[in-house]
Backbone as CSV, one residue per row, in Angstrom:
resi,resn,N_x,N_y,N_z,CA_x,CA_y,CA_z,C_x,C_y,C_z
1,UNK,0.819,-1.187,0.000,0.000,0.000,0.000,0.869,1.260,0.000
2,UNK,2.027,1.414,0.912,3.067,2.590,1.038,4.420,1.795,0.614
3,UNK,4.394,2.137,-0.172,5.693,1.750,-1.099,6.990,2.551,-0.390
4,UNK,6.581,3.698,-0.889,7.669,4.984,-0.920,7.283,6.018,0.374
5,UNK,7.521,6.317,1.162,7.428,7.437,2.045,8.363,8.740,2.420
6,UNK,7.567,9.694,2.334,8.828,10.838,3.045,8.282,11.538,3.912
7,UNK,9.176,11.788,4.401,9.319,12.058,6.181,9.697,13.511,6.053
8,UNK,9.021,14.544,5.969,9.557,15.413,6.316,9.620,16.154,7.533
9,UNK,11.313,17.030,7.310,11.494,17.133,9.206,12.223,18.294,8.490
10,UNK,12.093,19.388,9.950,12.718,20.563,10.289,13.439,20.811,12.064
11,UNK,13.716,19.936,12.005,13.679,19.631,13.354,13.320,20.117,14.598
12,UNK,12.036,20.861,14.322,11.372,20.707,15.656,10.624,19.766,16.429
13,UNK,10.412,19.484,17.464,10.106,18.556,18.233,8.830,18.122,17.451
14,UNK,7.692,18.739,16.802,6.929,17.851,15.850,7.323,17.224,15.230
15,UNK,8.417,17.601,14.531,8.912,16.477,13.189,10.126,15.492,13.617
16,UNK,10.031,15.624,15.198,11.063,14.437,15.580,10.288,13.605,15.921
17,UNK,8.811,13.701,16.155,7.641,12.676,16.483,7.360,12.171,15.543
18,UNK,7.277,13.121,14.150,7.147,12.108,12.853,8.167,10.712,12.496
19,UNK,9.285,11.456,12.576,10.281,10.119,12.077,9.639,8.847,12.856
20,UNK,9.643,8.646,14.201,9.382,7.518,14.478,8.308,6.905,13.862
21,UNK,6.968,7.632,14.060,6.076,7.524,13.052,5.603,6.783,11.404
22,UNK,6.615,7.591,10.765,6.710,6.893,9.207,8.365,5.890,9.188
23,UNK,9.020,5.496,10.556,9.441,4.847,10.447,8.880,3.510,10.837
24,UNK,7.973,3.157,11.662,6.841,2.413,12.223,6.054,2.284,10.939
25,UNK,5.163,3.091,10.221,4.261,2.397,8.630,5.801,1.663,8.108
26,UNK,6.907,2.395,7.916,7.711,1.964,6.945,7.891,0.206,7.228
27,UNK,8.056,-0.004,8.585,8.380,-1.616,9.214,7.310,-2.250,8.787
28,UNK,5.717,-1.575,8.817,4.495,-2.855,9.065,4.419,-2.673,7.164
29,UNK,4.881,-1.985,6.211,4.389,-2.066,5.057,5.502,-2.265,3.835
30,UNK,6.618,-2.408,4.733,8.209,-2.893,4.067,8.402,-1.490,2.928
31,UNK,8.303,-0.446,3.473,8.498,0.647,2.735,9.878,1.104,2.929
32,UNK,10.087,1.901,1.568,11.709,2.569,1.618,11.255,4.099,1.939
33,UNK,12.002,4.567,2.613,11.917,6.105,3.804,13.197,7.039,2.807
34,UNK,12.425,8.306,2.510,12.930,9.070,2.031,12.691,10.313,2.749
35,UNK,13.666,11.078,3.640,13.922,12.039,4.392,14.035,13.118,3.824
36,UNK,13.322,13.939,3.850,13.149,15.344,3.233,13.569,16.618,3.776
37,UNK,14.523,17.676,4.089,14.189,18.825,4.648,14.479,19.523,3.559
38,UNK,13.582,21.023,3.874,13.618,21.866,2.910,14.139,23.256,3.746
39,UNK,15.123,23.420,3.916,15.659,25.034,4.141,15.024,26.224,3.745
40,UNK,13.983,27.061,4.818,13.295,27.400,4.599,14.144,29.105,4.979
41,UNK,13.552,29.748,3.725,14.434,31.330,3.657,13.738,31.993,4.998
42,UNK,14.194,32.934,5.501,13.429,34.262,6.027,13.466,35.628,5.353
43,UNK,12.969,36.352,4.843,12.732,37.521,4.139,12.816,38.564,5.141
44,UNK,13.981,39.063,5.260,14.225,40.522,6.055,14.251,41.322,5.526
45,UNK,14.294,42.749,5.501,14.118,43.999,5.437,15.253,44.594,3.977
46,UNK,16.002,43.683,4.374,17.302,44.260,3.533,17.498,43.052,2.368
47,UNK,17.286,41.524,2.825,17.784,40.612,2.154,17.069,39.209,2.402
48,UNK,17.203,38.207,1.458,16.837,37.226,2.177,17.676,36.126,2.273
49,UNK,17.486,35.616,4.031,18.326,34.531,5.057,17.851,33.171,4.775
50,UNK,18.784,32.571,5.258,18.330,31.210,5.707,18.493,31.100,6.643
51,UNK,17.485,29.759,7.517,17.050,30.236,9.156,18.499,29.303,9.957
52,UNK,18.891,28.512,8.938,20.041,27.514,9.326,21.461,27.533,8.356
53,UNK,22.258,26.610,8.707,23.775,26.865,8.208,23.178,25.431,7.461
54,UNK,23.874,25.175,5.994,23.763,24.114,5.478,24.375,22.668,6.385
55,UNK,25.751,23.224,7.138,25.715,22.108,8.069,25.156,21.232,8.614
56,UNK,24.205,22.717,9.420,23.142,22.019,10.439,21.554,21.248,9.919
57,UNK,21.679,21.854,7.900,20.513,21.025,7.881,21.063,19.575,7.543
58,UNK,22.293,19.645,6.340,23.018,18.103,6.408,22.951,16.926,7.560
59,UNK,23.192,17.816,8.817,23.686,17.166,9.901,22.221,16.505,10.643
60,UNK,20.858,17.356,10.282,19.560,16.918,10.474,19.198,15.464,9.446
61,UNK,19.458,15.920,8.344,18.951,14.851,7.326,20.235,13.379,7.544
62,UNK,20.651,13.551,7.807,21.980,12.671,8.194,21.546,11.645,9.269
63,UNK,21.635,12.171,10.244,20.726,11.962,11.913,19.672,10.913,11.576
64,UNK,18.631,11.813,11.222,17.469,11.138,10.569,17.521,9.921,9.919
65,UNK,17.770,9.716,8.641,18.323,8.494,7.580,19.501,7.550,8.625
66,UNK,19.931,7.673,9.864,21.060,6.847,10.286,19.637,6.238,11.515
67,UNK,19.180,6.687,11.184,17.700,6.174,12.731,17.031,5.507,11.822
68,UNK,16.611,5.329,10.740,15.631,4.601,10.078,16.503,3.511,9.658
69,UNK,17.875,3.468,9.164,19.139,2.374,8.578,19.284,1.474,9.933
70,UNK,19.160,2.223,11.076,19.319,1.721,12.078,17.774,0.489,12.455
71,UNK,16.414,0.996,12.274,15.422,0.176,12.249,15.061,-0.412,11.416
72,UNK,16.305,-0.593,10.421,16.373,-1.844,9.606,15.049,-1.102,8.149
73,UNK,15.116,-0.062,8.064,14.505,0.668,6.744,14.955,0.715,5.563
74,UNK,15.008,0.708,4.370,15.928,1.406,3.441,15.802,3.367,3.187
75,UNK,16.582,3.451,3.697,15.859,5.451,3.917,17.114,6.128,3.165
76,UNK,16.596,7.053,2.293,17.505,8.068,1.599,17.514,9.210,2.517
77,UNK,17.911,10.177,2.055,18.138,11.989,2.625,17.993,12.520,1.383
78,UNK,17.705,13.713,1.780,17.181,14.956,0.635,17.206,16.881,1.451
79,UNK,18.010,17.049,0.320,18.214,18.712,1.290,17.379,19.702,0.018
80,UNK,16.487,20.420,-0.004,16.014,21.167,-0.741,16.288,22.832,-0.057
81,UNK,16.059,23.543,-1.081,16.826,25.091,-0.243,16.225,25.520,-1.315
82,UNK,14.917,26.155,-0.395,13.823,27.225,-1.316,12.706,28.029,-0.769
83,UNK,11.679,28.695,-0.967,11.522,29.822,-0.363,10.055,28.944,0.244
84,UNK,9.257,28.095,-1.213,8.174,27.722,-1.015,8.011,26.331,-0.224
85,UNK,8.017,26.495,1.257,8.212,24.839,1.818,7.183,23.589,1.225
86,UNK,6.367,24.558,1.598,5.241,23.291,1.299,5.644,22.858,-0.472
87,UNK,5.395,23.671,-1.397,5.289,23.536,-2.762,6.568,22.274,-2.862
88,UNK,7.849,22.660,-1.966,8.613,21.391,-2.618,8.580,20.419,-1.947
89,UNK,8.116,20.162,-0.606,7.771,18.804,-0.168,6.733,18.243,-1.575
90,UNK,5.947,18.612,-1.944,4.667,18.326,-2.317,5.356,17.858,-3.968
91,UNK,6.603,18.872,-4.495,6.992,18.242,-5.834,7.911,17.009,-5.639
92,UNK,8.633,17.462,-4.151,9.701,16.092,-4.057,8.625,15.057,-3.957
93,UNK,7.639,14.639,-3.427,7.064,13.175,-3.243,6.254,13.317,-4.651
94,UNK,6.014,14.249,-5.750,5.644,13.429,-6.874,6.778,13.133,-7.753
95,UNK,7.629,13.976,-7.541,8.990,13.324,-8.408,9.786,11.647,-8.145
96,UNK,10.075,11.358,-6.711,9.423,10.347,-6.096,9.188,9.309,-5.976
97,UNK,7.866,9.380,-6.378,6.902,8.566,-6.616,6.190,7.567,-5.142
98,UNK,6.172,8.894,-4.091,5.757,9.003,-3.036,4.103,8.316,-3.084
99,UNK,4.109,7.081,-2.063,2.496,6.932,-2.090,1.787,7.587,-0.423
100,UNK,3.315,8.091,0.963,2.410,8.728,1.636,3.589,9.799,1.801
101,UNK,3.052,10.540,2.681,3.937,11.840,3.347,3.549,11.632,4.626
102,UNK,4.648,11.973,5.508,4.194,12.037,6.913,5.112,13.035,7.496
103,UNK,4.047,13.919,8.417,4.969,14.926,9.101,4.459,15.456,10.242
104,UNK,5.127,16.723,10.966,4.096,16.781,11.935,3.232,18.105,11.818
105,UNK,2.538,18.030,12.939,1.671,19.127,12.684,1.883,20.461,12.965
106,UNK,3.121,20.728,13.263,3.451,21.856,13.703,4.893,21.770,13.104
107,UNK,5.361,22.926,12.580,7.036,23.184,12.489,7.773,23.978,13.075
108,UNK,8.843,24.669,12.650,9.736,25.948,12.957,9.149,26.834,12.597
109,UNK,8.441,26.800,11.862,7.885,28.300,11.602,6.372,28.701,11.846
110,UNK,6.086,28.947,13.306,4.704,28.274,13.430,4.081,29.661,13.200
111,UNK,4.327,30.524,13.245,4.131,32.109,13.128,2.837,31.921,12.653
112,UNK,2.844,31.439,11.191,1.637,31.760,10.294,0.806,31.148,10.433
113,UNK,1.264,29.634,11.448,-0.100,28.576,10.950,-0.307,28.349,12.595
114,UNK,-1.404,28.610,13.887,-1.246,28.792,15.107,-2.111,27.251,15.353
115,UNK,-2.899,26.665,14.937,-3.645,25.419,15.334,-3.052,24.366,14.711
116,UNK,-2.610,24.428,13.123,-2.138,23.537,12.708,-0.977,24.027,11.630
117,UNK,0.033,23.751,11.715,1.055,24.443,10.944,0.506,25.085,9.564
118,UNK,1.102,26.122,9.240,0.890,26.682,7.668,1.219,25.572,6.777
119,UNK,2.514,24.966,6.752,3.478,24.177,5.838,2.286,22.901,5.595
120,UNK,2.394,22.473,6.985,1.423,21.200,6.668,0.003,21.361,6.230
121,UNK,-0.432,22.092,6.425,-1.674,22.951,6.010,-1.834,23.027,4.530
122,UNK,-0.697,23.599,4.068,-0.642,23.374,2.471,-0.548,22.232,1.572
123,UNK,0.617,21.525,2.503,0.630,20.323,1.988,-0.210,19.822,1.919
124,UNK,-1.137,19.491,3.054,-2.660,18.554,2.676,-3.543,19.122,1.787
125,UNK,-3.722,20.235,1.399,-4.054,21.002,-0.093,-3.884,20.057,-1.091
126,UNK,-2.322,20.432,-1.385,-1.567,20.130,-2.659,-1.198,19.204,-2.598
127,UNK,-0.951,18.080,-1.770,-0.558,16.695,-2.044,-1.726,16.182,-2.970
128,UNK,-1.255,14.556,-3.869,-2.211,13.982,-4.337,-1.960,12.934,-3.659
129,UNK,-0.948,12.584,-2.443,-1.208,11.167,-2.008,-1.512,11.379,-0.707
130,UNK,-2.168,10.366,0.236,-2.362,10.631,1.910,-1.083,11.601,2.128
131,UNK,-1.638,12.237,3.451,-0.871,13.285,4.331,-1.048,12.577,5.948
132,UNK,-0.433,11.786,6.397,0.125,11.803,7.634,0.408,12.508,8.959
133,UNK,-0.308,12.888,9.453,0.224,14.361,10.626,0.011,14.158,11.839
134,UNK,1.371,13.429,12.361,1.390,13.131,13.832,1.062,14.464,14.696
135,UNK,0.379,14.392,15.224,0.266,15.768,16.071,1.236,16.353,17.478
136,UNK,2.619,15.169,17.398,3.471,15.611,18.169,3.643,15.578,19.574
137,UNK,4.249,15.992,20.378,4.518,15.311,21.942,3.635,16.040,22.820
138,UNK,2.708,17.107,22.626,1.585,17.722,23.382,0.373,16.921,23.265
139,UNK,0.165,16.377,24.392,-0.952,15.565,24.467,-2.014,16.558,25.595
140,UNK,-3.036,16.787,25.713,-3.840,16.954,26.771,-4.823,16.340,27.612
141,UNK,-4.399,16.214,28.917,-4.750,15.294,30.118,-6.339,15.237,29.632
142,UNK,-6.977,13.844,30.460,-8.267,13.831,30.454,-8.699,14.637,31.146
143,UNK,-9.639,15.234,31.523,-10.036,16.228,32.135,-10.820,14.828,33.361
144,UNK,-10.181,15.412,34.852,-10.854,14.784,35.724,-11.934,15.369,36.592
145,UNK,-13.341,15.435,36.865,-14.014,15.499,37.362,-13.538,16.288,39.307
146,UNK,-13.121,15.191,39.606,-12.486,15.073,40.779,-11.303,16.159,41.159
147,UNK,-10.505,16.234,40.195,-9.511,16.818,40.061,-9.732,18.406,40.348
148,UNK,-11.324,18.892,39.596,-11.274,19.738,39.422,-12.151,20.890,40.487
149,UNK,-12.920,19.724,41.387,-13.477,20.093,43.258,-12.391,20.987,43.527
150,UNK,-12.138,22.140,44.471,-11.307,22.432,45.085,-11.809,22.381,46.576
151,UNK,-10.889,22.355,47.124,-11.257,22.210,48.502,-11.189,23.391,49.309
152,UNK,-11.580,23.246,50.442,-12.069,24.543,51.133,-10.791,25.332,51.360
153,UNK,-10.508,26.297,51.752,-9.265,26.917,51.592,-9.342,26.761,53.467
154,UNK,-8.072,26.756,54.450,-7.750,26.274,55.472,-7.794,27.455,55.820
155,UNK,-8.627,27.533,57.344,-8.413,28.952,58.041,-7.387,28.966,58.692
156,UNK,-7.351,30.669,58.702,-5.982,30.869,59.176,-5.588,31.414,60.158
């Protein structure tokens, strides 16, 4: 069913919840893991940055692909460096020949997108194959009944 997967990561703590994630489909569906980051510009006043040193994204996509080789995956790496994130996740998995994407729901750049990331937001737009979106290490407690009695405040 998932042949091909990519994982895309920026390494914030959402997209370190993904890897495990589409490395887990990758085990139950004998899929090969293709690691994606895309170096995403910032547009300042004068010029436009990149938010990282090519090092540090190498050294992400590197990381990544040595954790999936490690759970016994076949996983590539991929460094893209462009302005439109979403647009090239979305061309790298049709170039590809991506049958899911998985990522998380939140990134580095949460500025624009406050409930559910911008990036991933688009992507589930513009993808034509499933979109994947672990929602990351914020979980919220059950709400307890009990919990929420307070008790009399102690005189003093």
């Amino acid at each position: 069913m998932f042949k091909n997967i990519l994982v895309a990561i920026d390494g914030s703590i959402y997209s370190q919840k993904a890897l495990p994630t589409a490395i887990e489909v990758a085990q139950k569906f004998g899929s090969d893991v293709c690691v994606l980051h895309v170096s995403e510009h910032d547009r300042g006043r004068a010029a436009v940055f990149s938010l990282e040193t090519p090092a540090e994204a190498t050294r992400l996509v590197a990381d990544a692909v040595k954790t999936a080789r490690e759970a016994g995956i076949s996983a590539v790496g991929e460094l893209r460096d462009v302005a439109a994130v979403a647009k090239a996740i979305v061309e790298t998995a049709a170039a590809r020949g991506i049958d899911l994407i998985v990522m998380g729901s939140r990134g580095l750049s949460d500025v624009q997108g406050l409930l559910l990331g911008s990036v991933t937001h688009k992507v589930m737009q513009l993808a034509d194959v499933p979109v994947l979106v672990d929602r990351g290490p914020a979980r919220v407690k059950e709400f307890s009944r009990a919990a929420a009695v307070q008790k009399p405040a102690a005189a003093c």
